[in-house]
ZAZAZA-394266 format. One record per residue (C-alpha): x, y, z negated. Coordinates in steps of 0.05 Angstrom, whole numbers, padded with zeros to 5 digits, always signed. Layout:
<atoms>
XYZ ...
</atoms>
This chain:
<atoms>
-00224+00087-00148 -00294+00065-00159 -00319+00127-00201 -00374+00161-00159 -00350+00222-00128 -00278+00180-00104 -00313+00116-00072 -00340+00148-00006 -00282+00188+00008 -00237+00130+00006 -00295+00094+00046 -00278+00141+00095 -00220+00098+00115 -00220+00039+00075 -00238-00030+00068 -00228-00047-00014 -00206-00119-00016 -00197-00136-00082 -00143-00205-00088 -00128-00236-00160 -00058-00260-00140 -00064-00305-00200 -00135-00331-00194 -00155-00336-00131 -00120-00401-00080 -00074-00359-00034 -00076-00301-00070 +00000-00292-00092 +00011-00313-00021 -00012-00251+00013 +00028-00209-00041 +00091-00242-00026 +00067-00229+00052 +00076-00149+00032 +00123-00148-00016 +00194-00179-00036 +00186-00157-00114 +00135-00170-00162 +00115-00098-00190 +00055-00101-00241 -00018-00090-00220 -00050-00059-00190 -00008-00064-00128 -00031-00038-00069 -00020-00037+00005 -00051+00003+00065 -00057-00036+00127 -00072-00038+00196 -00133-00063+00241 -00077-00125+00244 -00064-00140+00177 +00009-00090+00183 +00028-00061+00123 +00033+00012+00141 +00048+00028+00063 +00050+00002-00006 +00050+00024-00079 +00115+00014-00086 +00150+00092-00091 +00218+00073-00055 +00258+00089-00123 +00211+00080-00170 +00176+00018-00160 +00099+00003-00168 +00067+00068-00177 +00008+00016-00204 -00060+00066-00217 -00021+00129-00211 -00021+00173-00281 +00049+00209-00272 +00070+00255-00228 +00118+00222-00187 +00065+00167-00179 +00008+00216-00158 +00058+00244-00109 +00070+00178-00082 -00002+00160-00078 -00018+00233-00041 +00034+00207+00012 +00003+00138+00020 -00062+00170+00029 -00026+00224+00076 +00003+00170+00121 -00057+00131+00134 -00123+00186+00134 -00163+00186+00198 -00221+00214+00170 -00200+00234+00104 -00182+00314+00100 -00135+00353+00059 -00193+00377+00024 -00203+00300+00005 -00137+00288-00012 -00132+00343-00067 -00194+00330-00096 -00169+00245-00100 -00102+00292-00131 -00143+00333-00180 -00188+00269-00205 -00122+00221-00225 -00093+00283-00260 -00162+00293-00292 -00169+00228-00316 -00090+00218-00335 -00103+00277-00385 -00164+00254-00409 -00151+00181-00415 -00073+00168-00438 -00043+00190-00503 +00011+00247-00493 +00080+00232-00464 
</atoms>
């Protein structure tokens, strides 16, 4: 989410706040504030101006979708992004799409 071409469209609509839930002093308390299971990191959640989780990483059947590589895990991170883009456009979303697919074939050995 970092690499060059990703980080301003996500800045779009985003804050990044990074929290090591093991590390930092209240850190596993805000997890357990959004979720009820622990699900392997990255976890992620989009939330409001408030601090209201609108949506999490965690696909409703699958779990932690974690940094999406497989498809049901992109398609779960396209719908987060979906739910929650202001000034993010379609255009935006598929090319966020096209770069996890790009870098799942480039970076992870075959299935």
């Amino acid at each position: 989410m970092a690499l060059k071409e990703v980080a301003p469209i996500l800045a779009k609509d985003f804050v990044d706040v990074r929290i090591d839930t093991d590390r930092m002093i209240g850190g596993n308390d805000i997890l357990k504030r959004y979720t009820k299971t622990q699900g392997g990191i990255p976890w992620f959640v989009f939330t409001d101006g408030d601090g209201k989780a609108i949506i999490t990483s965690d696909d409703p059947e699958r779990g932690n979708v974690g940094f999406p590589a497989q498809d049901f895990e992109i398609a779960h991170f396209r719908r987060m992004v979906e739910r929650v883009a202001r000034s993010i456009t379609p255009a935006d979303i598929d090319f966020l799409v096209k770069s996890l697919v790009a870098f799942r074939d480039v970076k992870l050995p075959p299935r």
